[in-house]
LUMDRENDREN-499038 format. One record per residue (C-alpha): y, z, x; residue in three letters. Coordinates in nm, 2 decimals. Layout:
<rs>
<Y: Y	Z: Z	X: X	residuo: ALA>
...
</rs>
This chain:
<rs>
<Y: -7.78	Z: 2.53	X: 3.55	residuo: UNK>
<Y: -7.84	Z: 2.13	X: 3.60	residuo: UNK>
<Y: -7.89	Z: 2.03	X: 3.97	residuo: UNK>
<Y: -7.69	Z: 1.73	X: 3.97	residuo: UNK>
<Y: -7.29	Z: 1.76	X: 3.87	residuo: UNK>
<Y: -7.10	Z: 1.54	X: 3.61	residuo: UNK>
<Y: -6.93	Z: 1.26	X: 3.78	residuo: UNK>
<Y: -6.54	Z: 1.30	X: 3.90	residuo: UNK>
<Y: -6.51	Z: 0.93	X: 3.97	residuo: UNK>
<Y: -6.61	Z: 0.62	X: 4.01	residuo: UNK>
<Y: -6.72	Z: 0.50	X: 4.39	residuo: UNK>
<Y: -6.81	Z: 0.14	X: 4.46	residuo: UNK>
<Y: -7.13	Z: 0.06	X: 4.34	residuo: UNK>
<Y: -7.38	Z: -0.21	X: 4.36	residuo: UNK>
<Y: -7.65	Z: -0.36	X: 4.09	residuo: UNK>
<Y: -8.03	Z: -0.28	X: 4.14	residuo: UNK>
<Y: -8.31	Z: -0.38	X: 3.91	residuo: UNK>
<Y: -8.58	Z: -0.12	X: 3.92	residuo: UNK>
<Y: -8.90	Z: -0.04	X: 3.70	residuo: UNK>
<Y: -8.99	Z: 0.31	X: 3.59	residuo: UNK>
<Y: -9.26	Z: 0.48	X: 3.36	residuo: UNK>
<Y: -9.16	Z: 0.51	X: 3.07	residuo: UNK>
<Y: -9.18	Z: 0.89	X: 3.05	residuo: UNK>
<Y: -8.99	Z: 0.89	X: 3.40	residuo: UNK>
<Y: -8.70	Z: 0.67	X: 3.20	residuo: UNK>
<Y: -8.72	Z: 0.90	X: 2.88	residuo: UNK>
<Y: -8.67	Z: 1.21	X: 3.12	residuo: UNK>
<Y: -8.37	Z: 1.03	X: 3.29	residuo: UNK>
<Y: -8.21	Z: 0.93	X: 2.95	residuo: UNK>
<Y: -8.26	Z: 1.29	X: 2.88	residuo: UNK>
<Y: -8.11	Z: 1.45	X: 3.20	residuo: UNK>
<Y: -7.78	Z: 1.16	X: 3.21	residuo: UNK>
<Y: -7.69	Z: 1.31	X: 2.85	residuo: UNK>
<Y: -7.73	Z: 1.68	X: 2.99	residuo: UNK>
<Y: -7.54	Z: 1.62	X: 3.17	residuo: UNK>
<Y: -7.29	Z: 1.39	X: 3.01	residuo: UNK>
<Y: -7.33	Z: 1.12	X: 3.26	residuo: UNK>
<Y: -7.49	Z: 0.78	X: 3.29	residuo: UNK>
<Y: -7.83	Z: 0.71	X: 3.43	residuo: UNK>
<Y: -7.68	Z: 0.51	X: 3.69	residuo: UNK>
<Y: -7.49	Z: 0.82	X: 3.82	residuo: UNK>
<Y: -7.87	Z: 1.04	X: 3.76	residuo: UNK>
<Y: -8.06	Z: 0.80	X: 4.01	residuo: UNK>
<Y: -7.78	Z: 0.76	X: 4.24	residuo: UNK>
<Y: -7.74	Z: 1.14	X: 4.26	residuo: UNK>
<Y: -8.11	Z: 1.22	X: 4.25	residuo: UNK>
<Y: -8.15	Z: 0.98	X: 4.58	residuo: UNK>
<Y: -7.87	Z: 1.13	X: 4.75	residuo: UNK>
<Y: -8.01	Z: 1.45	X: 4.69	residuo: UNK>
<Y: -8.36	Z: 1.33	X: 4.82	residuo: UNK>
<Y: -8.18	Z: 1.19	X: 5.15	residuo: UNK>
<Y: -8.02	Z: 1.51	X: 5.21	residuo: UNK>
<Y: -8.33	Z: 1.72	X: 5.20	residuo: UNK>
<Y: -8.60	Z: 1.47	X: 5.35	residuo: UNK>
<Y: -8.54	Z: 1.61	X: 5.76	residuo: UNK>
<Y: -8.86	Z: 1.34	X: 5.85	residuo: UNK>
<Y: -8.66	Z: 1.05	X: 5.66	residuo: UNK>
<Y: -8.35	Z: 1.16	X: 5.84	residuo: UNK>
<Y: -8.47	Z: 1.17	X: 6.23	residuo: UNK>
<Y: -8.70	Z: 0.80	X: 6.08	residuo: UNK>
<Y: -8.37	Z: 0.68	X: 5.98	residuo: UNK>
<Y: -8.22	Z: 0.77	X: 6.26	residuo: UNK>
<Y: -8.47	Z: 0.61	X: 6.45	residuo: UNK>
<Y: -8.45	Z: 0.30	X: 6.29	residuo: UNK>
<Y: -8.10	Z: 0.13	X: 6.25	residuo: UNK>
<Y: -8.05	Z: -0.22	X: 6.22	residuo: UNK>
<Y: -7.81	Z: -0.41	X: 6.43	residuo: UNK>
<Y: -7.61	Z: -0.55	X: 6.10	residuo: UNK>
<Y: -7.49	Z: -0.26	X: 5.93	residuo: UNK>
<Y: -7.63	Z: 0.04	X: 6.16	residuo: UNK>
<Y: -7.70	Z: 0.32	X: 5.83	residuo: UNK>
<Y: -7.70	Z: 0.70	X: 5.99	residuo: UNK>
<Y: -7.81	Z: 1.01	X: 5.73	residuo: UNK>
<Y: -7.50	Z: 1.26	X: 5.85	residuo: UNK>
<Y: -7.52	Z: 1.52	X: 5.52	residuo: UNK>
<Y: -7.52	Z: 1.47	X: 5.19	residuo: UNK>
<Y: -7.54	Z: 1.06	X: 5.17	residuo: UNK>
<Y: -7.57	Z: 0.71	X: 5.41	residuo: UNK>
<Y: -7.24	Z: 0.64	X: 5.57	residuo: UNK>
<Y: -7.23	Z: 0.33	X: 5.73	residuo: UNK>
<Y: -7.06	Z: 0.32	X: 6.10	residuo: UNK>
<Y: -6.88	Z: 0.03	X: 6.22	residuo: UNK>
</rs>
């Protein structure tokens, strides 16, 4: 049973330019078509997931919120708070 869930749709998104080993981008290529997704949609997923689990990232984060956009973990993803 795959971890991560085909996409329903499409949330706003914004661009990120990151480097990976190339076994690390073989496996995502890999685990997107499992899945019949996009690699986009794997990382995205995979971080959330990450987030979600880390409790020491969590009471960081929580710790550490800027004045601009004030980012809480509260679940499964960041939610920003006005």
């Amino acid at each position: 049973m795959a971890l991560l869930k085909a996409p329903s749709k499409q949330p706003k998104t914004s661009t990120l330019q990151v480097r990976l080993e190339e076994e690390v981008r073989h496996n995502l290529d890999k685990y997107a078509e499992f899945i019949d997704a996009n690699p986009s949609y794997v990382v995205s997923e995979a971080l959330k997931l990450l987030f979600k689990k880390d409790d020491e990232f969590k009471r960081w984060a929580g710790q550490h919120t800027n004045d601009h956009s004030q980012e809480q973990i509260k679940g499964e993803a960041l939610t920003k708070t006005p």
